[in-house]
C-alpha positions in Angstrom: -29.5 -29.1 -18.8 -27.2 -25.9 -19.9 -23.8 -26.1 -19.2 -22.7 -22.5 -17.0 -19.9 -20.7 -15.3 -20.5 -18.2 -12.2 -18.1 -15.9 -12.0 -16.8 -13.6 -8.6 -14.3 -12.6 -6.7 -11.3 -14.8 -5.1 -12.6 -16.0 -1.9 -16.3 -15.6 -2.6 -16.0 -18.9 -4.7 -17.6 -21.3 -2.0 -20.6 -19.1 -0.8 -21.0 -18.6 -4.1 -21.0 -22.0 -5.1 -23.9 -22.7 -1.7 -25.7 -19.9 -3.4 -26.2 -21.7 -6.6 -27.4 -24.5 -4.9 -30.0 -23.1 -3.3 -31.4 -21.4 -6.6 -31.2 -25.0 -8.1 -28.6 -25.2 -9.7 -26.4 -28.6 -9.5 -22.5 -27.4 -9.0 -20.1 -29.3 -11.1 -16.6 -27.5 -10.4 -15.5 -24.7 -8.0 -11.7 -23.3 -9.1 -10.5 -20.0 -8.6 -13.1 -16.8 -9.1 -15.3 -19.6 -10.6 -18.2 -21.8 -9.7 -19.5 -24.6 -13.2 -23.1 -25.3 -12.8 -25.8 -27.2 -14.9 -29.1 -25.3 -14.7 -32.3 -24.8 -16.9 -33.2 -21.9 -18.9 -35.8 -20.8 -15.6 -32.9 -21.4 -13.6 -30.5 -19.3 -15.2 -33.2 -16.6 -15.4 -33.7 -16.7 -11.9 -29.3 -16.6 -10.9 -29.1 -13.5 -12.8 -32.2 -12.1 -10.8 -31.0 -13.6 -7.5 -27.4 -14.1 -7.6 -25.7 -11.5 -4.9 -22.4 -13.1 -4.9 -21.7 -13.5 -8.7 -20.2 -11.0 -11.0 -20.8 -12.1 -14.4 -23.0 -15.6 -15.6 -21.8 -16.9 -18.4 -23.3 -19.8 -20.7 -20.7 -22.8 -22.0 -21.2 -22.9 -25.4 -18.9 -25.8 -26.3 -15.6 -27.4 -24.2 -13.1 -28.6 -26.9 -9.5 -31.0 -26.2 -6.7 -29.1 -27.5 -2.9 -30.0 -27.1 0.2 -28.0 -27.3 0.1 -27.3 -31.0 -3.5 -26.5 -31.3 -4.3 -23.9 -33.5 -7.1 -21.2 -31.8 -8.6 -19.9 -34.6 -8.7 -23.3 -35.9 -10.4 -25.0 -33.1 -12.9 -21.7 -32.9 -13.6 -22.6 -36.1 -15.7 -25.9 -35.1 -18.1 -24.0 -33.4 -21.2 -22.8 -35.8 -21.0 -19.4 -34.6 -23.8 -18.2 -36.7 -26.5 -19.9 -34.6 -25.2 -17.8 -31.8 -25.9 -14.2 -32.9 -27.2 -12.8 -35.8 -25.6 -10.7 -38.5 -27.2 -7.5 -37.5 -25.4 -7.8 -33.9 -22.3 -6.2 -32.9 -20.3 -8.7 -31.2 -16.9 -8.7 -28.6 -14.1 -11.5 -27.6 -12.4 -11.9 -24.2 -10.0 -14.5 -23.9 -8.2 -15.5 -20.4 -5.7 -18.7 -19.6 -2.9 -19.7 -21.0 -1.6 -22.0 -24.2 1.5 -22.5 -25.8 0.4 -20.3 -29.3 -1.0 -17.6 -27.8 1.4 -14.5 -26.8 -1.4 -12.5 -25.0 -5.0 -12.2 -23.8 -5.2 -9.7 -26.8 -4.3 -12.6 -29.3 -6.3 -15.2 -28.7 -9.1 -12.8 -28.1 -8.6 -11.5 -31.8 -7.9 -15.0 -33.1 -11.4 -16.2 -31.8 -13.2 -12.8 -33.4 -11.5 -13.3 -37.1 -12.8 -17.0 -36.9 -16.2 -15.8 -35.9 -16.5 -12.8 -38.9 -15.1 -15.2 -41.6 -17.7 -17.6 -40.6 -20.4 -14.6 -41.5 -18.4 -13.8 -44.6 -18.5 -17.0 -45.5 -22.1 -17.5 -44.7 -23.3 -14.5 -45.4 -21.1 -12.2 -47.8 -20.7 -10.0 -44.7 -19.3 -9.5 -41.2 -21.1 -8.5 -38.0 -19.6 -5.5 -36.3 -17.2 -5.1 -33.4 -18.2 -3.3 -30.2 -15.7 -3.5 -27.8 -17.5 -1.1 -25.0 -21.2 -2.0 -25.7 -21.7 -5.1 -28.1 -24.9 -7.0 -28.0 -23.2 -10.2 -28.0 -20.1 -11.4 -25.4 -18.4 -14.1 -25.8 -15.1 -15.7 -24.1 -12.7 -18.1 -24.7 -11.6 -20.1 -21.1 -7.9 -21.8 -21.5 -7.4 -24.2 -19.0 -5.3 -27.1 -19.6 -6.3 -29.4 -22.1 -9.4 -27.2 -23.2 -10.8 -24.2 -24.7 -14.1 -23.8 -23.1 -16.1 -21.3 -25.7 -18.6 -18.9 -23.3 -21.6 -16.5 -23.9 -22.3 -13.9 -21.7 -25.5 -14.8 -20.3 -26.1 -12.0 -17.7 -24.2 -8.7 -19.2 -22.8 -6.2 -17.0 -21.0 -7.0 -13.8 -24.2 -8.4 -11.5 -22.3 -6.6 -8.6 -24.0 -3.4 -10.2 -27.5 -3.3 -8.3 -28.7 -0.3 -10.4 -28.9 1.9 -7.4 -25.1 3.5 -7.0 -24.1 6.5 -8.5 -22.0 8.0 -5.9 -19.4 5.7 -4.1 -16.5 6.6 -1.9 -13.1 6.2 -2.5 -12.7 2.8 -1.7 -15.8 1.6 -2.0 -16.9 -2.6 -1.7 -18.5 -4.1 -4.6 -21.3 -5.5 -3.7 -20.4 -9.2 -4.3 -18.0 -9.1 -1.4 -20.0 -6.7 0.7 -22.9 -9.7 0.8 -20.0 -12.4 0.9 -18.8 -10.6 4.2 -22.4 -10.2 5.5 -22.9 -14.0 5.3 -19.6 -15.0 6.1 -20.1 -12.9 9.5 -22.9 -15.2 10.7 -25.1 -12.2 10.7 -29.1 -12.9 11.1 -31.7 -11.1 9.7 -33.2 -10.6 13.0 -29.9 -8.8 14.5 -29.1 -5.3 14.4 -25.9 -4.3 12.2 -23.5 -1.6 12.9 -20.9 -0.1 10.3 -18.7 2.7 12.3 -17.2 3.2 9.0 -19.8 3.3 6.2 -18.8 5.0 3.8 -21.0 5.2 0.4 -23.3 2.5 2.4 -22.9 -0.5 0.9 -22.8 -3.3 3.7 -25.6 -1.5 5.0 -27.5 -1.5 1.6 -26.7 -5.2 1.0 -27.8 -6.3 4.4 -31.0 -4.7 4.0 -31.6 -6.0 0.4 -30.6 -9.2 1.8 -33.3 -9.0 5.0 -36.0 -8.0 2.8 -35.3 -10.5 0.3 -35.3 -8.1 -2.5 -34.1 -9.4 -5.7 -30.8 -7.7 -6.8 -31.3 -8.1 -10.4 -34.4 -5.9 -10.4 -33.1 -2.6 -10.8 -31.2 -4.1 -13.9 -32.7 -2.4 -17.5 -31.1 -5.1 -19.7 -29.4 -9.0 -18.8 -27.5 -10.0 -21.9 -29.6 -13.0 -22.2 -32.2 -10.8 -23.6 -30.4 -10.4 -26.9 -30.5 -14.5 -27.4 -32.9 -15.4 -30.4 -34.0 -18.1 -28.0 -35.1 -15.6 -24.8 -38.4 -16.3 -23.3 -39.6 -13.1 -22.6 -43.0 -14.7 -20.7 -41.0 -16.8 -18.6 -38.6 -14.2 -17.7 -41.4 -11.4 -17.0 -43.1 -14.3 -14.7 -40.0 -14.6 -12.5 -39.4 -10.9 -12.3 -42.9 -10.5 -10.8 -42.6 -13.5 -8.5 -39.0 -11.6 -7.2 -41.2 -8.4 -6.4 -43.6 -10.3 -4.6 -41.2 -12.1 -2.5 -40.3 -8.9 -0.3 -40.0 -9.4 3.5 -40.9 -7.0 6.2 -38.4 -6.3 8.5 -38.2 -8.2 11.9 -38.8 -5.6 14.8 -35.1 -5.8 16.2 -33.4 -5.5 12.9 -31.8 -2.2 12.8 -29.3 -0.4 10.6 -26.8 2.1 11.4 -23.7 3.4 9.9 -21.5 6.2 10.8 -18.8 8.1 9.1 -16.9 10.9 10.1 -17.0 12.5 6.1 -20.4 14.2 5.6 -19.6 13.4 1.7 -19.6 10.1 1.8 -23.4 10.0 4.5 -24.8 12.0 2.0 -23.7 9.9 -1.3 -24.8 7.0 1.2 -28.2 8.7 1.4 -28.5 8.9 -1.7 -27.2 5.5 -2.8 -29.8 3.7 0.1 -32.8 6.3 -1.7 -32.3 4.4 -5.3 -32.1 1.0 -3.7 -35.4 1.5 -1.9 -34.0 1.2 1.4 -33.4 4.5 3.0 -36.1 4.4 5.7 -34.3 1.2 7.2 -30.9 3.2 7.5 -29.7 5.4 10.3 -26.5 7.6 8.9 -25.0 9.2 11.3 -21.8 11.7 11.7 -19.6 9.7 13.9 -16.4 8.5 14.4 -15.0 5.0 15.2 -12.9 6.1 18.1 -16.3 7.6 19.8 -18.0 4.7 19.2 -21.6 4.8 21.2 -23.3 2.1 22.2 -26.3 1.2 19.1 -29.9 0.8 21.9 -30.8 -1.8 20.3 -32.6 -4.8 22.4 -30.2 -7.7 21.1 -26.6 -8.2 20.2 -26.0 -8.2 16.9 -22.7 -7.8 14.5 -20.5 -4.7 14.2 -19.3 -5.1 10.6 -16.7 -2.8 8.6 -14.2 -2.0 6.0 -12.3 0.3 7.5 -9.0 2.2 5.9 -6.2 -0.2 6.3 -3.1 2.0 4.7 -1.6 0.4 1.2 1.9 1.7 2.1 3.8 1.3 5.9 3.9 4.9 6.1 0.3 5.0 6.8 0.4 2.9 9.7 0.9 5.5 12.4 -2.1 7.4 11.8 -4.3 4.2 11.8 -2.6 2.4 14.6 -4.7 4.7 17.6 -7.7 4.4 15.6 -8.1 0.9 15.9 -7.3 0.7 19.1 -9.5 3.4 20.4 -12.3 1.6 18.1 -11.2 -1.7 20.2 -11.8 0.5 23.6 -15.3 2.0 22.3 -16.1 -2.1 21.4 -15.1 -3.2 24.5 -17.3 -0.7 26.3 -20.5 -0.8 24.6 -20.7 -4.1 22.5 -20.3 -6.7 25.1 -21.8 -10.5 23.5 -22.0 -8.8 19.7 -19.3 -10.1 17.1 -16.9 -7.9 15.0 -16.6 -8.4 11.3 -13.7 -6.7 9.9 -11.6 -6.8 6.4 -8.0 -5.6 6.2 -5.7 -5.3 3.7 -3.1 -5.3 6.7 -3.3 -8.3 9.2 -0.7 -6.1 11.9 -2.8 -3.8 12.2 -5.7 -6.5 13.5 -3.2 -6.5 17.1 -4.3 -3.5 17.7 -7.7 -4.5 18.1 -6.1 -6.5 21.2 -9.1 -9.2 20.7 -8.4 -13.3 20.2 -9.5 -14.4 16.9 -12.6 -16.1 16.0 -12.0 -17.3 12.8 -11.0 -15.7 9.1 -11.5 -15.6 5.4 -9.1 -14.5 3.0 -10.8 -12.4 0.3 -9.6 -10.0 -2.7 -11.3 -6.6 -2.5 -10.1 -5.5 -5.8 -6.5 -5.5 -6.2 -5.6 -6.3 -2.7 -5.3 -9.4 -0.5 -7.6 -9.3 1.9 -8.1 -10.8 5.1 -12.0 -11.1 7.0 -11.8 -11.9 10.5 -14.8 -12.6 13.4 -14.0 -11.8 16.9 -16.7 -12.3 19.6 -16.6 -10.0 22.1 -17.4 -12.1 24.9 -17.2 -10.9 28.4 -13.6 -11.8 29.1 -12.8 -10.5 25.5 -14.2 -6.8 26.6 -11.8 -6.8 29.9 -10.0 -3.7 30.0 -7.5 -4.2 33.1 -4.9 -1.9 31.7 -4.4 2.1 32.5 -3.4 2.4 29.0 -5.6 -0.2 27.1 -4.1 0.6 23.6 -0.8 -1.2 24.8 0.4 -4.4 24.5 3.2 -4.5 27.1 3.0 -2.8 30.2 6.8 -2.4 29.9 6.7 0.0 26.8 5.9 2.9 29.7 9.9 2.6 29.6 10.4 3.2 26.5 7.7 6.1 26.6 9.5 7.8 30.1 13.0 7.4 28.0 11.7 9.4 25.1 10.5 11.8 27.5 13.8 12.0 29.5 15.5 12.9 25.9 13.0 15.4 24.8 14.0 17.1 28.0 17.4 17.2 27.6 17.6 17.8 24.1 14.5 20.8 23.4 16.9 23.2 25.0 20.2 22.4 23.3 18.1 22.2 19.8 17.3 25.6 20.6 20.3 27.1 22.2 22.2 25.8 18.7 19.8 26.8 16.1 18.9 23.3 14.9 15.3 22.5 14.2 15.8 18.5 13.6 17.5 15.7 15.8 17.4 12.5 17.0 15.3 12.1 20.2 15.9 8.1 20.3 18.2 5.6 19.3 17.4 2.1 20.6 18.3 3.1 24.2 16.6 0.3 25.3 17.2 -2.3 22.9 13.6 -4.2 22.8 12.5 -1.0 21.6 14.8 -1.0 18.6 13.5 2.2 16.7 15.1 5.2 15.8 13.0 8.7 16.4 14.0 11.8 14.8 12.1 15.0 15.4 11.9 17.5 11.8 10.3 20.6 13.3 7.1 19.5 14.1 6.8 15.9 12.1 8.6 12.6 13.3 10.5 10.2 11.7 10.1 6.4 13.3 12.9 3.7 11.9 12.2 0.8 13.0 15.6 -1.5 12.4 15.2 -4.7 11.5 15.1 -7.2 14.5 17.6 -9.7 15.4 16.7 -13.3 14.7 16.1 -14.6 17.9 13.2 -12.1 18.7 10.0 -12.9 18.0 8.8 -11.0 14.8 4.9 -10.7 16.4 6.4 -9.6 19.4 8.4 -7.3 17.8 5.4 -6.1 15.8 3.2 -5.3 18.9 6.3 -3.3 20.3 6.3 -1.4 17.4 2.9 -0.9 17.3 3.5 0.5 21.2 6.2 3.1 20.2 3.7 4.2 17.6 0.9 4.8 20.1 3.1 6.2 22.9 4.9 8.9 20.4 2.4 11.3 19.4 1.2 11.4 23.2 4.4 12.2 24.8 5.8 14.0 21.6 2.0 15.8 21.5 2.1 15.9 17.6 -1.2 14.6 15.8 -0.4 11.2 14.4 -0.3 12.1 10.9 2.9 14.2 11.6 4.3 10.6 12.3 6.3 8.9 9.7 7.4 5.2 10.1 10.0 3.5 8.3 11.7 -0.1 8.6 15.3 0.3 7.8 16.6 -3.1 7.0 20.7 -3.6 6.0 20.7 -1.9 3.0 23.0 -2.3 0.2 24.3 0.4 -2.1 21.7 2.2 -3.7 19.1 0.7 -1.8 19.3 3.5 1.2 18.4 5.6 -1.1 15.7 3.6 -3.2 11.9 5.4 -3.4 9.1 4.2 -1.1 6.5 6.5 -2.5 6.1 9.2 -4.3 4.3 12.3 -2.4 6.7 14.7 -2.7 6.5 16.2 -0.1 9.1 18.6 0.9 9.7 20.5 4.3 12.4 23.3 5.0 14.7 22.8 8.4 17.8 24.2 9.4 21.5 23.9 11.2 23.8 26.7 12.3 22.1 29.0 10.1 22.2 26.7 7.0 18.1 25.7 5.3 17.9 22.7 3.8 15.2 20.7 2.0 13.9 17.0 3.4 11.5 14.6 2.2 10.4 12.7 5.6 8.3 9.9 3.3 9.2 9.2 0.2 12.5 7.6 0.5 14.3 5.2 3.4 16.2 8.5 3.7 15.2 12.0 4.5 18.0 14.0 2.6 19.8 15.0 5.8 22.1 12.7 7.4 21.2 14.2 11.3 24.7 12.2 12.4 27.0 14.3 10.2 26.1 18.0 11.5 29.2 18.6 13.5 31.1 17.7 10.3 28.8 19.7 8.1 29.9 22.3 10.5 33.3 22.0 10.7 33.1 22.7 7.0 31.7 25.6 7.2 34.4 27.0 9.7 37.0 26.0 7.8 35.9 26.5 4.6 36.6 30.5 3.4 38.3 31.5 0.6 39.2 27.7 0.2 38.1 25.3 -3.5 35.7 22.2 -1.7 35.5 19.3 -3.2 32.2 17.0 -1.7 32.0 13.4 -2.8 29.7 11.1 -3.0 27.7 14.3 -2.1 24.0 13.1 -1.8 21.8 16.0 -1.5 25.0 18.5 -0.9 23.9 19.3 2.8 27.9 19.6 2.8 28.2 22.1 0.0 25.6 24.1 0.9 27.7 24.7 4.5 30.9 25.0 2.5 29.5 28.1 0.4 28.1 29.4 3.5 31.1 29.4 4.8 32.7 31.5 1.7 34.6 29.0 0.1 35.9 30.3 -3.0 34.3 27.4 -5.0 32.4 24.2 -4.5 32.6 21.0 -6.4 29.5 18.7 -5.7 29.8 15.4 -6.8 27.4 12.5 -7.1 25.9 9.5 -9.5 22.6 10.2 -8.9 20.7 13.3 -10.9 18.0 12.9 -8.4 19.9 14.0 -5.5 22.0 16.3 -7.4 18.9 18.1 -8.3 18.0 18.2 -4.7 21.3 20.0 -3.9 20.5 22.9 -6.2 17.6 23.1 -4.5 19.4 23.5 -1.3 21.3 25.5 -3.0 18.8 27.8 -3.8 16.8 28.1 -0.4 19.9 29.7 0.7 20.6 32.3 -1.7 23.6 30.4 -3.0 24.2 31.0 -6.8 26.8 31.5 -8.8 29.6 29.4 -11.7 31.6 29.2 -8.5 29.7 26.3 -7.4 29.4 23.6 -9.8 27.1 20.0 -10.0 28.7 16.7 -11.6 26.5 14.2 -12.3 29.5 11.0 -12.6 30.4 8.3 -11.3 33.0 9.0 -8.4 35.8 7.1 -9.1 36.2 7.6 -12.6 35.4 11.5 -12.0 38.3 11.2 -9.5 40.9 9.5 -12.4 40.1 12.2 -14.8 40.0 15.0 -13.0 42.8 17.4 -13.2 41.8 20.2 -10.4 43.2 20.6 -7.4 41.4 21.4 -3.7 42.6 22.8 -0.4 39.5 21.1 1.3 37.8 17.7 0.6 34.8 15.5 2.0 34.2 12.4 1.2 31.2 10.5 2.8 31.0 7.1 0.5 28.4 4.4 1.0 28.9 1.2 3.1 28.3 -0.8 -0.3 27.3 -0.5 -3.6 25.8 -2.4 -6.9 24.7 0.5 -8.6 24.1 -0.8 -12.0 25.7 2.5 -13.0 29.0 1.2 -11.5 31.0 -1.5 -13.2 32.3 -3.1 -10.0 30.9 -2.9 -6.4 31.7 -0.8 -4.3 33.0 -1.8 -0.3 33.8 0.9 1.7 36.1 -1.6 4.0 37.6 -3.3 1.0 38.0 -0.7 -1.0 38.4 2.8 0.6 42.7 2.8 0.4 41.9 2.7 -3.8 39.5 6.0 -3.1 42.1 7.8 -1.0 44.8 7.5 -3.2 42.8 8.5 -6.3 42.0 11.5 -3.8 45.4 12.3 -2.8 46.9 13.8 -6.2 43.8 16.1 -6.0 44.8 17.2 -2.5 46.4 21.1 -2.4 49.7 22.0 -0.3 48.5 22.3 3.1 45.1 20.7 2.2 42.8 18.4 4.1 40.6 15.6 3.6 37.6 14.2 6.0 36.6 11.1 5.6 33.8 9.4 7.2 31.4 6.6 6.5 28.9 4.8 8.3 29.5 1.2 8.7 29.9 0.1 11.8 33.2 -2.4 12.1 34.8 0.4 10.0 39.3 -0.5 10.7 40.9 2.3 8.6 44.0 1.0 6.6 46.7 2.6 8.8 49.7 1.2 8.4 49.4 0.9 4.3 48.1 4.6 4.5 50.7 6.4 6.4 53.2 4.5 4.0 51.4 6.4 1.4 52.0 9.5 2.9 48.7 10.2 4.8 48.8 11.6 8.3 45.4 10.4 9.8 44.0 11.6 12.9 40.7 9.9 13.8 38.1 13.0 14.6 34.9 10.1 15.3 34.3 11.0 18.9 34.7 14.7 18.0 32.4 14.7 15.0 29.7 13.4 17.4 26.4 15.5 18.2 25.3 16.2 21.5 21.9 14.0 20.0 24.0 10.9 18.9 26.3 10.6 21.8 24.1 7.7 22.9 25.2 5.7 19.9 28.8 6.2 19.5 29.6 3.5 16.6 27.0 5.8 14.8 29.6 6.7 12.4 33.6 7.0 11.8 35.4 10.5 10.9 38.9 11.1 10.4 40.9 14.0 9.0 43.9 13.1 6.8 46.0 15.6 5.4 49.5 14.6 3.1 52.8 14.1 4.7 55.2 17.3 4.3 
């Protein structure tokens, strides 16, 4: 018997090993992405024909007991690796595992190949080639442990390639984990199966491959056991033609259909189910998961799919209403068949509104994957709500309250020239999101909920306020952008969360500024601070500004709209300093009279020598900037900042001072000692839109003693 290892996919590793069995193989080991077999020659043959679960076969040439100090090239070197190719073959090295002497992957892979071409030098007086894309020999070196197990590639090319795709979708399923997911499903030959999102067709394809008992190996032009000097070519042309006799007919209920609402993809599924030989046992159809139609078919069978599932949180909103229309359309037309569904995102599986049958995990490629069954049993398919795509019949509150604010807010927005607000601020506390209209597009923050509320509950609340907004807000849910807003720290409001780039003009009192509503935690407009961001304006003619800790300079831009004689815009970060130009720049603003310093605040502030009738300073709550040799804590530390401030302060000048952490206690006492006169502007500096949330932020004006 010849010693082998199956390779796959994590999570495929049992069916696989089942699989194996049943081809005659005796499993020895099943570990992670890897099933060790014993099998003949005929039986090897016949896993690289039959084998729909395994990506690569691969023959143990040698297992070898190493310790910490063992030397790879060395122990490589006890294997006679001329009896294993011959001279005139080109040959490649993988190496995977860990050992103490090897650095990388890439080492021990080279370390293995010098000891097999000094073995031909030696030997022979010359060296076989290296073909690193297309050699005709593989081989591998497994470090587990207290071994080096020395492999051969015995089947070639990834087995998931059936020979019949050229055109795939964008995310397509190899084929390995489509058939895993067909047997894991409980799906029978005899049933019908229905994919609402096909794509490029491959469930569909496997399943009929699979039905028909068509070997997937016999599209293949070359398996890499071919090139071995012992290949029995007789043998191997006996079992292809046995495979091609084994093909089924199809039992009279089986059906196929897939749907897909890109015409692309159903025709590069065409296509793909034309070179695997199946196309006259597909339906393609145009269709669209939230229209699901019932499938006339005579028997139940399974609705199976791989629908999008969003890699980043920002793509939850536009996925969230389609799988709970898909749920409706399942409810109404697929009573007693099961759903088989893989998701990348568990949360979004509540949508679905359906108890749990059971679940797999699986890896489709880089992400963690889960593959859960629901049967959709009679009580399952219930619909008793009016609105079946909520969870809680109480989120109709939260819906009428967003309602109530758009009413008495679309008029005042208009009436004062802004084009983005708040509409919601927690107002009722179990629905603890933020929602801020941006002309057209919202912005969801969901804060972070207190400890003794149940995160799934929370979750399915969230998942509510995502359904209800586009309805009530009647924007298309791709205009919706969701956002958890933890506590941050320092720079961490400000941190990326992707990188779209996508930029939007709105505008205040006259003022355009720039916003990105999903690439950062932050849009680039802090919507609290317009009444401030106003104030400047009125006040600031003919006067030299100073704005610290200036962000985007939302502040400056105001300022110079005001006609102040010059503005100073201030910040660490060359990011958002770059986004005030910009700002700049959408309004015409230009000129050596406004000026952009990329420093640190506080030791800009001890060097500076200028002096300014006008300053703002909006500092963050806390910082760790790794820019900053301290931390920075607004509470602890905002009496150092003010006094650095105060020798930059002009005759008759003024300072506001804001910041948004909520227990904010200004220093008083110690500060009028100083010399400050401090009048506390907060309630003032509040918008008509945040008067609902009045610890929002803090504002006070200050202005030196005579």
């Amino acid at each position: 018997m010849l010693q082998f290892w199956a390779l796959t996919s994590k999570g495929v590793e049992e069916v696989l090993a089942s699989e194996l069995t049943s081809l005659g193989a005796t499993v020895s080991k099943v570990s992670l992405g890897a099933v060790r077999f014993e099998a003949t020659l005929e039986q090897g043959y016949q896993i690289c024909l039959w084998s729909r679960l395994a990506t690569r076969i691969m023959r143990q040439l040698d297992q070898l007991t190493i310790n910490e100090q063992s030397d790879v090239y060395a122990v490589a070197n006890e294997l006679d690796w001329t009896a294993q190719m011959d001279l005139r073959q080109s040959l490649a090295v993988e190496c995977v595992g860990k050992h103490a002497t090897i650095d990388n992957s890439q080492f021990g892979a080279m370390r293995v190949k010098d000891a097999i071409v000094d073995q031909f030098r030696a030997k022979f007086g010359e060296r076989p080639d290296v073909s690193r894309l297309e050699p005709d020999v593989r081989f591998q070196l497994r470090m587990e442990r207290q071994h080096f197990y020395f492999l051969k590639d015995f089947s070639g090319p990834s087995l998931h390639q059936r020979g019949y795709r050229k055109e795939q979708g964008e995310a397509p399923l190899k084929e390995q984990l489509a058939a895993a997911m067909l047997i894991r499903s409980g799906w029978q030959f005899q049933q019908p199966l229905v994919d609402p999102f096909c794509g490029s067709g491959t469930l569909l394809i496997e399943a009929v491959l699979m039905a028909r008992q068509l070997a997937p190996g016999l599209k293949r032009l070359k398996f890499a056991f071919e090139n071995d000097s012992e290949f029995d070519a007789a043998l191997y042309q006996e079992l292809r033609a046995k495979a091609l006799g084994q093909r089924q007919a199809l039992a009279s209920t089986s059906k196929f259909i897939g749907f897909d609402t890109d015409s692309r993809q159903l025709e590069k599924a065409r296509q793909n189910a034309a070179r695997a030989g199946v196309a006259e046992f597909i339906e393609f159809k145009s269709g669209d998961a939230t229209t699901l139609e019932a499938a006339g078919t005579q028997i139940p069978g399974v609705v199976i799919c791989n629908p999008p599932y969003g890699e980043r949180l920002g793509d939850i909103p536009s996925l969230i209403p389609v799988y709970s229309e898909f749920s409706v359309r399942l409810k109404q037309h697929y009573a007693n068949w099961r759903l088989a569904i893989i998701t990348s995102n568990s949360d979004l599986l509540r949508s679905l509104k359906l108890s749990k049958l059971k679940s797999y995990k699986f890896a489709n490629g880089p992400l963690d994957c889960e593959f859960s069954l629901f049967d959709l049993t009679e009580k399952q398919v219930q619909i008793t709500s009016k609105t079946p795509s909520m969870f809680f019949a109480e989120s109709e509150s939260f819906a009428n309250r967003l309602k109530k604010n758009v009413k008495q807010l679309e008029k005042w927005a208009k009436r004062e020239q802004i084009s983005c607000y708040r509409l919601y601020d927690a107002d009722i506390p179990e629905y603890n999101v933020a929602v801020d209209w941006y002309d057209g597009e919202v912005v969801i923050h969901e804060y972070a909920a207190p400890s003794n509320v149940d995160e799934q509950i929370a979750q399915k609340r969230l998942f509510d306020i995502v359904n209800l907004v586009p309805q009530v807000l009647q924007v298309p849910t791709d205009a919706i952008v969701l956002k958890v807003r933890e506590k941050q720290k320092g720079k961490e409001q400000y941190q990326a969360l992707a990188k779209a780039g996508q930029y939007k003009t709105v505008s205040e009192y006259g003022a355009k500024f720039l916003v990105n509503l999903r690439d950062y935690l932050d849009t680039g407009l802090f919507l609290d601070h317009r009444v401030t961001r106003r104030s400047i304006q009125q006040q600031a003619k003919d006067k030299a500004v100073l704005n610290l800790f200036a962000y985007t300079g939302s502040a400056s831009v105001h300022a110079a709209l005001g006609g102040a004689r010059s503005v100073t815009t201030v910040d660490m970060s060359n990011t958002y300093l770059d986004w005030a130009k910009r700002n700049f720049a959408i309004n015409d603003l230009a000129g050596k009279q406004y000026q952009f310093v990329q420093a640190n605040v506080l030791e800009w502030l001890a060097e500076c020598k200028n002096q300014f009738e006008l300053i703002f300073v909006d500092p963050p709550t806390f910082s760790n900037s790794k820019r900053m040799e301290d931390t920075w804590d607004v509470q602890r530390d905002h009496v150092k900042l003010l006094t650095m401030i105060s020798k930059l302060v002009a005759p008759q000048g003024k300072v506001i001072f804001s910041n948004n952490k909520r227990k904010f206690k200004i220093a008083r006492e110690e500060l009028e000692a100083a010399g400050w006169s401090i009048k506390d502007i907060s309630a003032a500096s509040l918008p008509e839109d945040f008067k609902r949330n009045p610890q929002i932020h803090v504002c006070f004006e200050l202005t030196r003693s005579a």
